[in-house]
C-alpha positions in Angstrom: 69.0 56.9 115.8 71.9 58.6 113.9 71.9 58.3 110.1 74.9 56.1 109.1 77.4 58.0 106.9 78.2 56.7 103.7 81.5 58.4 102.8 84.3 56.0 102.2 87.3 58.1 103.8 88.0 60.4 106.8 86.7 63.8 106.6 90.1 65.2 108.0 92.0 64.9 105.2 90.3 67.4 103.4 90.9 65.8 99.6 94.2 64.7 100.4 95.4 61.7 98.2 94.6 58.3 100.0 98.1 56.3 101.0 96.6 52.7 99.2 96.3 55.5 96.2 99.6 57.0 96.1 101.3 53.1 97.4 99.6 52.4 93.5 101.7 54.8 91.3 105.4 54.4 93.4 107.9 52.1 92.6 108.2 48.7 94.6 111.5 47.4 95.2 112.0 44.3 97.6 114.2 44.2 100.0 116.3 41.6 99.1 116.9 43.0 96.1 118.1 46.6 98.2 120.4 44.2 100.3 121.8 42.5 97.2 122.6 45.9 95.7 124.3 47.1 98.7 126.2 43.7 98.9 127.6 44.3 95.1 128.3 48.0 95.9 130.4 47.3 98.7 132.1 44.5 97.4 133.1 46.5 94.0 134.3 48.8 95.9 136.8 46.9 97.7 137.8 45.5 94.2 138.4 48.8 93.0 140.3 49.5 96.1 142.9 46.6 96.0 143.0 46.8 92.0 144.5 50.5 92.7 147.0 49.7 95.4 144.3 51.6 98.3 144.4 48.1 100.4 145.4 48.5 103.5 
């Protein structure tokens, strides 16, 4: 019978950094809070518009 292997990751990626590592050390932003900044965006922006006479 074959010897079980004890390694822990894929021996293609040849030392490259694991995605649950790198997912550790990035920034996590919801998506609600994505939509919501959007929302503001596009809503200041049509203030600023209509405050400046740009409304069509």
């Amino acid at each position: 019978m074959a010897k079980k292997s004890s390694g822990d990751g894929l021996m293609s990626s040849a030392g490259l950094m694991r995605y649950y590592d790198a997912d550790k050390k990035a920034i996590h932003v919801q998506p609600k809070t994505v939509v919501a900044f959007g929302l503001i965006a596009g809503i200041a922006i049509l203030v600023l518009n209509a405050s400046f006479g740009l409304w069509p």
